[in-house]
C-alpha positions as CSV (number, residue, x, y, z in Angstrom):
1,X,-175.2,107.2,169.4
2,X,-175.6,108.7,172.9
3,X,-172.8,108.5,174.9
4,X,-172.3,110.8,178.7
5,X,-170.4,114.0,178.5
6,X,-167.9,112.5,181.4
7,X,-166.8,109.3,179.3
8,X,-166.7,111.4,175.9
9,X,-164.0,114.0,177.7
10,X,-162.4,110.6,179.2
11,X,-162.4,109.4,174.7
12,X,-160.6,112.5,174.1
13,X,-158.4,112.2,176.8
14,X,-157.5,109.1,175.7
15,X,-157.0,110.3,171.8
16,X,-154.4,112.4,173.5
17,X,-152.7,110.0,175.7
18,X,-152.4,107.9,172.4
19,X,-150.2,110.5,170.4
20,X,-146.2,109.1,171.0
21,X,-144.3,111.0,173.4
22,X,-142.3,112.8,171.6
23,X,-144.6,114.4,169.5
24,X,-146.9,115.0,172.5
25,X,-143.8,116.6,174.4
26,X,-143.5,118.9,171.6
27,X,-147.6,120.3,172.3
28,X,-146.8,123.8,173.6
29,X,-149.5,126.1,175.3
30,X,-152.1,124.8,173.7
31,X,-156.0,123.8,175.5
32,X,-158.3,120.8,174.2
33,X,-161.9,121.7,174.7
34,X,-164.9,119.5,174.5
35,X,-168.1,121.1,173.1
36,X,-171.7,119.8,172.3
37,X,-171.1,121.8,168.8
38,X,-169.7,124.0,166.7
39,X,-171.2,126.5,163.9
40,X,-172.4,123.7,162.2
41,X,-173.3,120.6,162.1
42,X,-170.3,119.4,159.5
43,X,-167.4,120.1,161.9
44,X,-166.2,117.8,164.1
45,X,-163.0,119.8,165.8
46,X,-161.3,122.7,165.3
47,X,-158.2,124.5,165.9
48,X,-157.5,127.9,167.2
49,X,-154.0,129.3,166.9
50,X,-150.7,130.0,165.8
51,X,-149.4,126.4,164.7
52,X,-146.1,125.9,166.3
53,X,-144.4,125.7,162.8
54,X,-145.2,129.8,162.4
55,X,-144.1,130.6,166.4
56,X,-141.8,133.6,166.3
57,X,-141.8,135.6,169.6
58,X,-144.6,133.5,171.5
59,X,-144.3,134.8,175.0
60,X,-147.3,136.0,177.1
61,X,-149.8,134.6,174.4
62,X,-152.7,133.0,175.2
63,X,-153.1,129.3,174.8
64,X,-154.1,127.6,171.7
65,X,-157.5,126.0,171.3
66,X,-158.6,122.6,170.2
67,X,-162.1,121.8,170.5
68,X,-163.9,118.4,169.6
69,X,-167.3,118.7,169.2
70,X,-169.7,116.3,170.8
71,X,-172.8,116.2,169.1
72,X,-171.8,116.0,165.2
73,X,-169.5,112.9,166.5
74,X,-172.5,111.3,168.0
75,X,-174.4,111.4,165.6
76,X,-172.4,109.9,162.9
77,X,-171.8,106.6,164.7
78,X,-173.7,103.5,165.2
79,X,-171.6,102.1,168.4
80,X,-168.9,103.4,170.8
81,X,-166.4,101.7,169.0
82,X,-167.0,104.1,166.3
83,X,-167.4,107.1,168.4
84,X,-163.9,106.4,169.5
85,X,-162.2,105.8,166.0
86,X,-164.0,109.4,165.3
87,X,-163.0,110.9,168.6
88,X,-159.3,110.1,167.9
89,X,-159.3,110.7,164.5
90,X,-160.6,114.4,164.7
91,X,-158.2,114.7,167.9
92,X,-155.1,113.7,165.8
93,X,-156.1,115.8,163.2
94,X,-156.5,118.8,165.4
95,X,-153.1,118.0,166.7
96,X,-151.7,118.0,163.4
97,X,-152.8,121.8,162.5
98,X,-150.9,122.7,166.0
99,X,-147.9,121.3,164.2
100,X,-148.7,123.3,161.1
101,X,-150.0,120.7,158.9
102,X,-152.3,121.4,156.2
103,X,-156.2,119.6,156.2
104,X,-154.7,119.1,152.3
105,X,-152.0,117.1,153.7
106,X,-153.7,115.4,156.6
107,X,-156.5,114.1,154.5
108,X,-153.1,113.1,152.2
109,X,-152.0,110.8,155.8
110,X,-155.3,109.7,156.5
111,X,-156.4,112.0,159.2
């Protein structure tokens, strides 16, 4: 599936806008990224940080990084529609390692 850089930012955007409040409230320095691809091929998104549930002194630090990666999304889907299911699952997902959830756990939720 080929889909413009511009409306696959505007997908991710959307993932975002789609988390409730008052988890998305809780998001603290953290950046989301969009990138044509990572190392390899398999990965979808990934998350760079300190998830907020090991935080101690946090001043000064640099932000967090979630990244969704373009390409590998792309490529597994037949239509839009699915590129957006993928888009907000691997944002969700993302989010969840910010909060200090395992990839154990979130494949345990679905995510």
């Amino acid at each position: 599936m080929s889909i413009s850089r511009d409306r696959f930012e505007q997908l991710v955007a959307d993932a975002l806008d789609s988390i409730p409040s008052e988890l998305g409230n809780k998001m603290s320095n953290v950046a989301v990224m969009v990138e044509e691809r990572g190392d390899t091929d398999d990965i979808l998104g990934l998350y760079q940080g300190v998830p907020l549930t090991k935080r101690g002194y946090y001043a000064g630090a640099f932000p967090d990084r979630i990244t969704v990666y373009q390409d590998p999304i792309c490529s597994r889907c037949q239509t839009e529609e699915q590129v957006v299911v993928s888009v907000r699952r691997t944002v969700i997902h993302e989010v969840g390692h910010h909060f200090g959830i395992s990839d154990e756990r979130l494949r345990e939720l679905g995510w």
